[in-house]
SEFIGU-766164 format. One record per residue: x, y, z of N, C-alpha, C in turn; residue in three letters. Coordinates in Angstrom, 1 decimal, always signed. Example, Ala and Ser with C-alpha at 12.3 -4.5 7.8 and 13.67 -1.06 7.14 Angstrom:
<tordrens>
{{+13.2, -5.7, +7.8}, {+12.3, -4.5, +7.8}, {+13.2, -3.3, +7.8}, ALA},
{{+12.8, -2.2, +7.1}, {+13.7, -1.1, +7.1}, {+12.9, +0.0, +7.9}, SER},
</tordrens>
This chain:
<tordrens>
{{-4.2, -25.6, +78.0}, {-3.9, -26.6, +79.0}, {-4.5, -26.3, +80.3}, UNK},
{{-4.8, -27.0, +81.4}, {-5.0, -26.7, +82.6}, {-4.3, -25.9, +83.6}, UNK},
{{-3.0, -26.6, +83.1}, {-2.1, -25.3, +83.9}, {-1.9, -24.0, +83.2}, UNK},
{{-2.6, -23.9, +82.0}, {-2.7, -22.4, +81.7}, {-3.5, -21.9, +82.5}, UNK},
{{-5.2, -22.6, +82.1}, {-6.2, -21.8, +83.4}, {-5.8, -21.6, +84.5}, UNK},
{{-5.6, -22.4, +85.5}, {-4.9, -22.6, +86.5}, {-4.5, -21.5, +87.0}, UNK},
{{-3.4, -20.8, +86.2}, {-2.4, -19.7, +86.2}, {-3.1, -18.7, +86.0}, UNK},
{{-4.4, -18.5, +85.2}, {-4.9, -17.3, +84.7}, {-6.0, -17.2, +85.4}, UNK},
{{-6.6, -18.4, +86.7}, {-7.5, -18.3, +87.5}, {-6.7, -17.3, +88.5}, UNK},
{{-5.3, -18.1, +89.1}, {-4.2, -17.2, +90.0}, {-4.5, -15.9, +89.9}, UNK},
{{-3.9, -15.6, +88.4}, {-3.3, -14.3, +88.2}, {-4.5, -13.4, +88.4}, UNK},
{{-5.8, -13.4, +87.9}, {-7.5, -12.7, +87.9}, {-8.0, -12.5, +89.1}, UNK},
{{-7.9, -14.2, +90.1}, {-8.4, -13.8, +91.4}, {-7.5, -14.6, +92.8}, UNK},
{{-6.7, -13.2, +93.0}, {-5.6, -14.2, +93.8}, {-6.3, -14.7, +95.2}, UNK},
{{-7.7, -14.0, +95.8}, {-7.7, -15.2, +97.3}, {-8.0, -16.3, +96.5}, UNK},
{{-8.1, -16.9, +95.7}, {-8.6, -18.1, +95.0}, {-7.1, -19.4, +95.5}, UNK},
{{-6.3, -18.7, +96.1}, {-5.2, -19.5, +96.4}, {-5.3, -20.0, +98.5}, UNK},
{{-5.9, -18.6, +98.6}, {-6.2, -18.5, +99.9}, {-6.1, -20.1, +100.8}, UNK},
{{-7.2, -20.8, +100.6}, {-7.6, -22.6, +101.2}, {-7.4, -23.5, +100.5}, UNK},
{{-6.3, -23.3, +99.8}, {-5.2, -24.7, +99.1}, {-6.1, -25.6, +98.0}, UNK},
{{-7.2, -24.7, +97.7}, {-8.4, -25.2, +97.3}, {-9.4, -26.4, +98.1}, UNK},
{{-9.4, -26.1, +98.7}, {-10.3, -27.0, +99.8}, {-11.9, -26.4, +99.6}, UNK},
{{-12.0, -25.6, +99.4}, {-13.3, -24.6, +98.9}, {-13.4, -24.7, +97.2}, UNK},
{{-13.2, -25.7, +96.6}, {-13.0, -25.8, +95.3}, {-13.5, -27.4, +94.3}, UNK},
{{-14.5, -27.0, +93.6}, {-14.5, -28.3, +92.8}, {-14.4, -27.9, +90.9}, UNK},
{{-13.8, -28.8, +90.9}, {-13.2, -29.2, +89.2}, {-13.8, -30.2, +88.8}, UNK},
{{-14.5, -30.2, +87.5}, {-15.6, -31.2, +86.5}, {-14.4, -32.1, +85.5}, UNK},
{{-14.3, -33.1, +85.6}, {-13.4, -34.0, +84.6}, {-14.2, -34.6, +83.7}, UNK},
{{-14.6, -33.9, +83.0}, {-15.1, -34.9, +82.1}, {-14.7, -36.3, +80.9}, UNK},
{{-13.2, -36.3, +81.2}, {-12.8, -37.3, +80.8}, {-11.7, -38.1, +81.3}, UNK},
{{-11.1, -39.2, +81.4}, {-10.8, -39.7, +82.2}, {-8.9, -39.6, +82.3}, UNK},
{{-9.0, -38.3, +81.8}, {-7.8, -38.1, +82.0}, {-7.9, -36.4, +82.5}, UNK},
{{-8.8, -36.2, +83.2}, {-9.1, -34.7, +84.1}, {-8.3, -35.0, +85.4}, UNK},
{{-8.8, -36.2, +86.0}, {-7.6, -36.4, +87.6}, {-6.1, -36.2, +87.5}, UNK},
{{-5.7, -36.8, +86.5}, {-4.3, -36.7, +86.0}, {-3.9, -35.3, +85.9}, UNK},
{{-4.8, -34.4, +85.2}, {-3.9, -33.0, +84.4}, {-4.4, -32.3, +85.9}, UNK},
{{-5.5, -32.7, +86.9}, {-5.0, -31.3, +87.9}, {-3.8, -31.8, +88.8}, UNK},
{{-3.8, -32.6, +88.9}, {-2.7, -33.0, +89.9}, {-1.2, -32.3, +89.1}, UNK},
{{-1.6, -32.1, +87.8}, {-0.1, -32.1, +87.1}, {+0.3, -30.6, +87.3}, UNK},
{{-1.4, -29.9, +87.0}, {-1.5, -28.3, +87.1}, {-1.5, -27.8, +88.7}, UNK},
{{-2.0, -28.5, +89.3}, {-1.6, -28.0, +91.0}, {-2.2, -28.9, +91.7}, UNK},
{{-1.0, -29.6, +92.5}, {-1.3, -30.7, +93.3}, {-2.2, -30.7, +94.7}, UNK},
{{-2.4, -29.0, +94.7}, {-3.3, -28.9, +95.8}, {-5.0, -29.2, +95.2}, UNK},
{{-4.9, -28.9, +93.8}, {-6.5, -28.9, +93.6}, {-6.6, -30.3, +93.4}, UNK},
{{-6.0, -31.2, +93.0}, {-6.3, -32.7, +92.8}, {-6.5, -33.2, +94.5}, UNK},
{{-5.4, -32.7, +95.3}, {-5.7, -33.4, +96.7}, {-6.6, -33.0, +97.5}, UNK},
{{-7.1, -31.5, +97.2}, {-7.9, -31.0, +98.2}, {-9.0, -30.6, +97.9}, UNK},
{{-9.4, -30.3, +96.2}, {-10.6, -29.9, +95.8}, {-11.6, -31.1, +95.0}, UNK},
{{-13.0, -31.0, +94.9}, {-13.8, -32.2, +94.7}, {-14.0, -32.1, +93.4}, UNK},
{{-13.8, -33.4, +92.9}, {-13.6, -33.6, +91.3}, {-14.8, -34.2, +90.8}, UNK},
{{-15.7, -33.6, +90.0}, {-16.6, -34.0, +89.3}, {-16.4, -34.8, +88.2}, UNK},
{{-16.5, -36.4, +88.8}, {-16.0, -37.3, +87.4}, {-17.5, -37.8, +86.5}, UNK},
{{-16.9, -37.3, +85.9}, {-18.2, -38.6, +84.2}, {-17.5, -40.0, +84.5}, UNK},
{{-16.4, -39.9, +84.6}, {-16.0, -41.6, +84.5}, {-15.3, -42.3, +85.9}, UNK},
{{-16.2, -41.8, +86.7}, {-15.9, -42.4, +88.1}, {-15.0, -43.9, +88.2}, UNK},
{{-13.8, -44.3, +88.6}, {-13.7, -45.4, +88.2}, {-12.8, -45.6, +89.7}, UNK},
{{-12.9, -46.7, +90.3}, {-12.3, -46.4, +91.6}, {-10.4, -47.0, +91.1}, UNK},
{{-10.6, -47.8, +89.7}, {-9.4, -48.7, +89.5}, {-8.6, -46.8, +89.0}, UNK},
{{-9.0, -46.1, +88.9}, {-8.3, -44.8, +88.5}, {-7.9, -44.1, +89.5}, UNK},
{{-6.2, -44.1, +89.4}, {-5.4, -43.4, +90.6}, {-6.1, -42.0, +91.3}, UNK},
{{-6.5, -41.3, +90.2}, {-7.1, -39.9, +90.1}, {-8.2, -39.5, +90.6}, UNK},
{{-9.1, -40.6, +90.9}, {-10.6, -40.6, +91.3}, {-10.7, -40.8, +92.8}, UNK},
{{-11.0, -40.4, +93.7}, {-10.3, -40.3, +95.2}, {-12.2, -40.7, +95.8}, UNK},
{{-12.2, -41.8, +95.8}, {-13.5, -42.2, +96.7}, {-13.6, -41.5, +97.7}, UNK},
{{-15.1, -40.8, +98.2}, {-15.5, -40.3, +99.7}, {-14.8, -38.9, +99.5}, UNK},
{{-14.4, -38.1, +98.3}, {-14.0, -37.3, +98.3}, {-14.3, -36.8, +96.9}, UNK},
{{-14.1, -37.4, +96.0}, {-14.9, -36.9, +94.4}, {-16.4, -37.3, +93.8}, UNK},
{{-16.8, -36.7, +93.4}, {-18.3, -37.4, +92.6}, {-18.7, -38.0, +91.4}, UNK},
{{-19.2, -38.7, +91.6}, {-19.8, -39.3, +90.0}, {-20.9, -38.6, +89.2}, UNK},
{{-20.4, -37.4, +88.5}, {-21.6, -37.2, +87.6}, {-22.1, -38.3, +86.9}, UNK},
{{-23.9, -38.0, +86.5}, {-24.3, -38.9, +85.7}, {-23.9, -38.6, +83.7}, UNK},
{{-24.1, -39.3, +83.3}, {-24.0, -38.9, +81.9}, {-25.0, -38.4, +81.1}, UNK},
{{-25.1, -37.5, +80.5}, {-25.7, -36.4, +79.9}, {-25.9, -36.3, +78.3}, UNK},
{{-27.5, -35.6, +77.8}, {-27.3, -35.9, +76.4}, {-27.4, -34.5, +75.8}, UNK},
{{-27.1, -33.8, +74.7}, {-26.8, -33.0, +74.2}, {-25.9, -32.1, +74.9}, UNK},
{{-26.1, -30.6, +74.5}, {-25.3, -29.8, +75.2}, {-26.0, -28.7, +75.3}, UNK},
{{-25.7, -27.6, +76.1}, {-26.1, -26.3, +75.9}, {-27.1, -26.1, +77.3}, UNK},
{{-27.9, -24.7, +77.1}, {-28.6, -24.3, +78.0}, {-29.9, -25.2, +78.1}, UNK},
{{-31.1, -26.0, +78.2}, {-31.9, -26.1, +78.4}, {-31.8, -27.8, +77.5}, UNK},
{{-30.8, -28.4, +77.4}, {-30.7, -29.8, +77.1}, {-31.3, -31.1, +77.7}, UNK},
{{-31.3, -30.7, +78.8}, {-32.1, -31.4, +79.9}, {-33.8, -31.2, +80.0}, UNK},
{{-33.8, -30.0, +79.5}, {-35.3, -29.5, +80.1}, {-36.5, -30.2, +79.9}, UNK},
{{-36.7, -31.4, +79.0}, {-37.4, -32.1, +78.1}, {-37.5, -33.6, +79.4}, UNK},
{{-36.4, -34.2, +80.0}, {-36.4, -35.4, +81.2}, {-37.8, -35.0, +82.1}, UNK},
{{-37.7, -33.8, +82.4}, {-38.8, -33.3, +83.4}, {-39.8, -33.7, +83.0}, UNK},
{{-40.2, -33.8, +81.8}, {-41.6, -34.0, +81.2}, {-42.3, -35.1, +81.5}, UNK},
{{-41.1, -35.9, +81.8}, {-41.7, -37.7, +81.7}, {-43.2, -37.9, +82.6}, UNK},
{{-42.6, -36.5, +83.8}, {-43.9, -36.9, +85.0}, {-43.1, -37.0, +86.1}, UNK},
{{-44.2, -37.2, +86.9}, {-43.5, -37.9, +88.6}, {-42.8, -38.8, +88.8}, UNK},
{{-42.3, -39.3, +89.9}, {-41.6, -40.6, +89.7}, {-43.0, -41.9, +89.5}, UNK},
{{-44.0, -41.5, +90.2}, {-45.3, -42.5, +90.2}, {-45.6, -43.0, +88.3}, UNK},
{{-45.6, -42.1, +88.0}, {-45.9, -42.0, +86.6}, {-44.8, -42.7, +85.4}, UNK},
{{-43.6, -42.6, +86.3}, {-43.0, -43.1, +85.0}, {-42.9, -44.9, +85.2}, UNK},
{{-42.4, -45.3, +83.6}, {-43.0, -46.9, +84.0}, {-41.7, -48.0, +84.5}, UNK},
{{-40.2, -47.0, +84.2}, {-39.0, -48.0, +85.1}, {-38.8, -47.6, +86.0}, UNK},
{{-37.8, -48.4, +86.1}, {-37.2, -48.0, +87.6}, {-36.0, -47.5, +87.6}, UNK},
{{-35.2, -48.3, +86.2}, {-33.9, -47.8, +86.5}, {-33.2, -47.9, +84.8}, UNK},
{{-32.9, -47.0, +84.2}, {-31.8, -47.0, +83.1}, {-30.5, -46.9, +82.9}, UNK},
{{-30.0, -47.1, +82.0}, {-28.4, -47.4, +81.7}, {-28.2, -48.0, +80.1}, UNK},
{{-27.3, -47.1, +79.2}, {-27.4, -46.8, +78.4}, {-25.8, -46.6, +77.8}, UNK},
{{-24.8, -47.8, +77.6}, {-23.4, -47.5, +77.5}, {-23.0, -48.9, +77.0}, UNK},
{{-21.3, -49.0, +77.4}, {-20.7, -50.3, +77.0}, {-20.9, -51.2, +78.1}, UNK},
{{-22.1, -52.2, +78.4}, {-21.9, -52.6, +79.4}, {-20.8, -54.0, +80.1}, UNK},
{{-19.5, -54.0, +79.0}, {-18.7, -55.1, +79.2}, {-17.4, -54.1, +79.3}, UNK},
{{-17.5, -52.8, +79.5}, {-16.3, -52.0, +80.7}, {-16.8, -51.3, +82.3}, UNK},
{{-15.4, -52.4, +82.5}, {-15.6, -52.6, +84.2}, {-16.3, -53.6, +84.7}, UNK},
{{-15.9, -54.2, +85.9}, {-17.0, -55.3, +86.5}, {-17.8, -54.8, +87.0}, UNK},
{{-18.5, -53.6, +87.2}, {-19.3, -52.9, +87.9}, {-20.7, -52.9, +86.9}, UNK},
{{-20.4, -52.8, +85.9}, {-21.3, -52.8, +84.6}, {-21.7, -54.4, +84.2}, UNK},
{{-20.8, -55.0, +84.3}, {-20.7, -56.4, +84.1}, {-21.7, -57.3, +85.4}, UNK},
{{-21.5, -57.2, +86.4}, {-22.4, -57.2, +87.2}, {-23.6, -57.0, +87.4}, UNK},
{{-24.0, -55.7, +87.2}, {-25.4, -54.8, +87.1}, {-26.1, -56.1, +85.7}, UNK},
{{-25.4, -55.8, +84.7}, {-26.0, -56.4, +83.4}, {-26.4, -58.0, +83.8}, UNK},
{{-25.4, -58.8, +84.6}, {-26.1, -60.4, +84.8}, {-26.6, -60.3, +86.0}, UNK},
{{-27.0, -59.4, +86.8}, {-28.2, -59.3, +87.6}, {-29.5, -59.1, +87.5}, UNK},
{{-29.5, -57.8, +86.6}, {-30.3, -57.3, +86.1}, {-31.2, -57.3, +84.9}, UNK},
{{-30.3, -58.2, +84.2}, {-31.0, -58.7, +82.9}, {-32.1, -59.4, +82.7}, UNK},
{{-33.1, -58.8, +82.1}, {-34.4, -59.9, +81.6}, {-35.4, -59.1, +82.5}, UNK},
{{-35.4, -58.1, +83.3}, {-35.7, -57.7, +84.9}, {-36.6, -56.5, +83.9}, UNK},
{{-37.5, -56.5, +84.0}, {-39.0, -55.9, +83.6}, {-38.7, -54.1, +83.7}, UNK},
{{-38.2, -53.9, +85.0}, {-38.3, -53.1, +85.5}, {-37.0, -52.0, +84.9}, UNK},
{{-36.2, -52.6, +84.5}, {-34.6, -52.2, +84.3}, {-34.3, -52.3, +82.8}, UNK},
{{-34.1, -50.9, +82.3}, {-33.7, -50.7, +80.6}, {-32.4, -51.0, +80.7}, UNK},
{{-31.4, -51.9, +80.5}, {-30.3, -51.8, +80.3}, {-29.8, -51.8, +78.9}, UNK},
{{-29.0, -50.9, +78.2}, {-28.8, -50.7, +76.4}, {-27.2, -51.3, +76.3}, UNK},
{{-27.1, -52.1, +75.7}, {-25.5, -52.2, +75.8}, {-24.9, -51.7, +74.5}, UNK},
{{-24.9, -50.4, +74.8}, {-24.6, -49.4, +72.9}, {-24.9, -48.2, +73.5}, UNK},
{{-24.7, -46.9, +73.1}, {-24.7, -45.9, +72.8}, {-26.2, -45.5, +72.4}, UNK},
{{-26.8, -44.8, +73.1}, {-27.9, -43.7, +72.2}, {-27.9, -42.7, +71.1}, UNK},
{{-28.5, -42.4, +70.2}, {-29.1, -40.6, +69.7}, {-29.1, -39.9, +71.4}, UNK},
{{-29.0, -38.6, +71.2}, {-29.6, -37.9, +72.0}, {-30.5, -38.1, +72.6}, UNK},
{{-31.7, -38.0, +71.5}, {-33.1, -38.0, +71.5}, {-33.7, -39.1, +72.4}, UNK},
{{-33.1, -40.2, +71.7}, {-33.5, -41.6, +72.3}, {-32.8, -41.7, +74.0}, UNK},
{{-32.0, -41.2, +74.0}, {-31.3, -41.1, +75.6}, {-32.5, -40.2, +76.6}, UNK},
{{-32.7, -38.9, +75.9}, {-33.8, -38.4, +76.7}, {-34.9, -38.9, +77.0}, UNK},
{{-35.5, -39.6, +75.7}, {-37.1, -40.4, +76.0}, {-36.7, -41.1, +76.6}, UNK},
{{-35.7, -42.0, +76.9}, {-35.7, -43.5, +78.0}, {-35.6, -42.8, +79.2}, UNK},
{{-35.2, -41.5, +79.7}, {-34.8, -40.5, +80.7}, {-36.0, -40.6, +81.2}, UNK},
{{-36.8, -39.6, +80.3}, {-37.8, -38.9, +80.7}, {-39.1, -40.6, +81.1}, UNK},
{{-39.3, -41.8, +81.1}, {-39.7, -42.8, +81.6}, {-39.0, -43.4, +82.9}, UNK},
{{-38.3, -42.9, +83.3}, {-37.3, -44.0, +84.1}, {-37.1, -43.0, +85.3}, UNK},
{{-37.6, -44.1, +86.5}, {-37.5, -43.1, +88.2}, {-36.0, -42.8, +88.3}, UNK},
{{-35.3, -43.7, +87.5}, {-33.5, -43.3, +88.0}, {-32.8, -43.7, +87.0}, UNK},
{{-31.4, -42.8, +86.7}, {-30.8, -43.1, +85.4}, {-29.5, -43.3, +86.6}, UNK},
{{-29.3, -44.8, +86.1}, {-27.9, -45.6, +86.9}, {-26.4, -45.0, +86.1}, UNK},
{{-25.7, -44.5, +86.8}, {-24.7, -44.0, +86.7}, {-23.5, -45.0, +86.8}, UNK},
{{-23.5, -45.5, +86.2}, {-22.2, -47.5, +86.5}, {-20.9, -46.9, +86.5}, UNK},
{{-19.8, -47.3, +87.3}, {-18.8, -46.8, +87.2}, {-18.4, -47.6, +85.7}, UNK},
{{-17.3, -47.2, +85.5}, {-16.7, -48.2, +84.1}, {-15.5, -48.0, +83.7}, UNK},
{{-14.5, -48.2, +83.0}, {-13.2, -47.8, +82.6}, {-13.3, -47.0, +81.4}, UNK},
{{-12.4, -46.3, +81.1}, {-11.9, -45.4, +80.0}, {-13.5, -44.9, +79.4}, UNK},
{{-13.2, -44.1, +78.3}, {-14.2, -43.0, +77.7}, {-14.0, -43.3, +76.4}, UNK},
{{-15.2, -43.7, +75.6}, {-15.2, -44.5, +74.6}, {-16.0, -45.5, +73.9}, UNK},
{{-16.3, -45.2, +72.8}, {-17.3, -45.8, +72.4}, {-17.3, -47.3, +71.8}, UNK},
</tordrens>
């Protein structure tokens, strides 16, 4: 659990308590990460920057102007990314902007999609990728849009 770590970060390195965690960021990768630090120490939910995958501002846990929106990511491991680089410059590659998910969670996604749509310039996937196929659209595209959206789930 988190309040295990938590307690075993304490116990290993105690100035780690020192600035109430204010000098501290924690990765949530799912949308129930804001919830368990607040539950495991209410100082690192209030005071330390939460790396969200599911940035959602309708989520008590997600603290705008204060946490971040990771983008979403394909495979795992060391050097999973290393392959996006390849696409080229930004000159070189031929969009502008990708997105690649459920685009009917959240109005934020909902939005983007009836603006955006039909728009030359803008891959929008309303489904899930392969890996593979998430990286080649990567490695083409000057920017991979990070949409806020609700819950984690396919």
């Amino acid at each position: 659990t988190v309040q295990r770590i938590v307690d075993s970060i304490r116990a290993t390195l105690p100035f780690w308590n020192s600035s109430l965690a204010t000098d501290h960021a924690y990765v949530c990768a799912h949308d129930m990460g804001g919830e368990s630090s607040q539950l495991a120490d209410p100082n690192l939910h209030k005071n330390a920057v939460g790396l969200f995958t599911t940035a959602d501002y309708a989520d008590p846990w997600y603290v705008p102007g204060k946490d971040v929106a990771l983008p979403p990511h394909p495979g795992h491991g060391a050097g999973s990314l290393a392959s996006v680089g390849k696409g080229g410059l930004g000159l070189e590659r031929s969009l502008l902007a990708f997105f690649a998910g459920n685009l009917k969670r959240g109005w934020v996604r909902r939005r983007v999609y009836s603006f955006f749509d039909g728009d030359p310039d803008f891959k929008l996937i309303d489904g899930y990728l392969s890996d593979d196929a998430y990286r080649e659209h990567l490695s083409k595209t000057k920017f991979c849009l990070c949409l806020r959206g609700n819950r984690v789930g396919r």
